[in-house]
N, C-alpha and C positions, 0 to 999 in steps of 0.2 A: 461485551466482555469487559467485567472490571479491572481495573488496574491492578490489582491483586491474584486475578485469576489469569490476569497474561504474563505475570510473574510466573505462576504456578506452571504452567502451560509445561508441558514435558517439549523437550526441543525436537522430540522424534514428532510432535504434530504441528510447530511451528513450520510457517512459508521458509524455502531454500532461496533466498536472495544472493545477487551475484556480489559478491564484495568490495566490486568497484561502483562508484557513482559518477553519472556522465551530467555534468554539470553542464551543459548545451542544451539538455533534453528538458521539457518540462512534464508536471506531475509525477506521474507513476513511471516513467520512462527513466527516470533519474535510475530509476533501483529494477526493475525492468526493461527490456526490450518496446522497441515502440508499439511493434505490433502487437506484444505482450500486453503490454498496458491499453492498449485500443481494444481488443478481445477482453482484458478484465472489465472495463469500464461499460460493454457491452450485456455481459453476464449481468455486473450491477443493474444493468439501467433496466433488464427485462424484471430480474427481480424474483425469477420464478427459474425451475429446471428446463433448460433447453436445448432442443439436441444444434448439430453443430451446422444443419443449413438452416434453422432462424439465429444464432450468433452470425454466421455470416451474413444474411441479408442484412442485419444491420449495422455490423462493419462496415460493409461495401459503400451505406450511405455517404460514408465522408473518406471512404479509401477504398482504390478498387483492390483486391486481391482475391487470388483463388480457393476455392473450399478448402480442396485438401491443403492445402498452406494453412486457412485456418483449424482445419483437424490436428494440424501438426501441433501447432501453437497451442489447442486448447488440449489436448495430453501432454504437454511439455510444463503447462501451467498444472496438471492434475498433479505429475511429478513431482512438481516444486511444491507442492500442498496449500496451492491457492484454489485450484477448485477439487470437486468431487466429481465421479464418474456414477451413474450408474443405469441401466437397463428399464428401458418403459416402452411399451408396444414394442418389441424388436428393434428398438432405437437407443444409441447411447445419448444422454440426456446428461448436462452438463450444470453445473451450480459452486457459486462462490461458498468457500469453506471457512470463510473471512470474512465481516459487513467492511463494507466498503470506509468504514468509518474506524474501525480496527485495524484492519489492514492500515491505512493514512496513520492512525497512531504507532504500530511495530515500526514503519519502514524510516518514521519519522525519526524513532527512537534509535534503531541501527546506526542514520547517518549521524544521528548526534553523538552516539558513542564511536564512532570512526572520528567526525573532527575532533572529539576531546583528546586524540593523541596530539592533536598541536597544543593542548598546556590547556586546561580547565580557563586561567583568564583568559587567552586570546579569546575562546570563543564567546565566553560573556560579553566580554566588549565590542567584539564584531558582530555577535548576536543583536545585541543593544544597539549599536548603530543601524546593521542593515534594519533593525524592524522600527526604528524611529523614519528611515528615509523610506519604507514600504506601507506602513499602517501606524503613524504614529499615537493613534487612538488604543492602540495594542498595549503600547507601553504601561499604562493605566491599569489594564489587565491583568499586563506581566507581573506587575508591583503588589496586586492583590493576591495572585495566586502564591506569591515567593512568600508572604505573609500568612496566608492560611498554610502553606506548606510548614513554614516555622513553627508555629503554633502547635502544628500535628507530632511535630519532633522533639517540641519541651514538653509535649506528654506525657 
């Protein structure tokens, strides 16, 4: 989805994220639930619609928990409008409504515009530092894209 069309995006079919970020947690877990995020990452990695005992066999690999806990979790995730539900052989069959790579862009964009209520510099400058002492090769990046981004806006 491009940047323009998740602009466009009616908010009634954007994902329901919880408003708080748990800055403990990693990845998807920040802006989700763990097991939330362990079940979406699931859905991603099959790839294909699946009903909710192959999503949990392959939860269980790296976390034990019970089906129906994950049945909970994957209508709790339909709710929120990360995945779709819908009916195949007599089975409810399950699929991300989001590429796992859109989704990382919205949720990313969320927590950006939640830290900008501490003041647009603070987070420049603590942005810039944390990604000089995590990927300082980034920075490079960063300075290209701010560039082409200018470029686009004295058009």
């Amino acid at each position: 989805m491009s940047e323009t069309a998740k602009q466009n995006t009616p908010s009634a079919e954007r994902p329901r994220l919880q408003d708080t970020i748990r800055l403990s947690a990693q990845g998807f877990a920040k802006v989700l639930g763990d097991l939330e995020a362990r079940v979406m990452q699931a859905v991603w990695d099959l790839g294909r619609p699946a009903s909710a005992r192959v999503v949990h066999e392959r939860v269980i690999r790296e976390h034990e928990v019970a089906l129906l806990t994950v049945i909970t979790v994957l209508n709790k995730l339909v709710e929120k409008r990360l995945l779709r539900r819908h009916k195949q052989d007599d089975l409810l069959h399950y699929e991300a409504a989001w590429s796992e790579e859109d989704f990382r862009a919205h949720a990313a964009r969320r927590v950006v515009e939640g830290i900008l209520s501490f003041g647009p510099a603070a987070l420049a400058s603590s942005f810039i530092d944390a990604l000089a002492e995590h990927d300082p090769d980034q920075l490079a990046e960063l300075e290209r894209m701010i560039h082409e981004r200018m470029q686009r806006e004295e058009r």
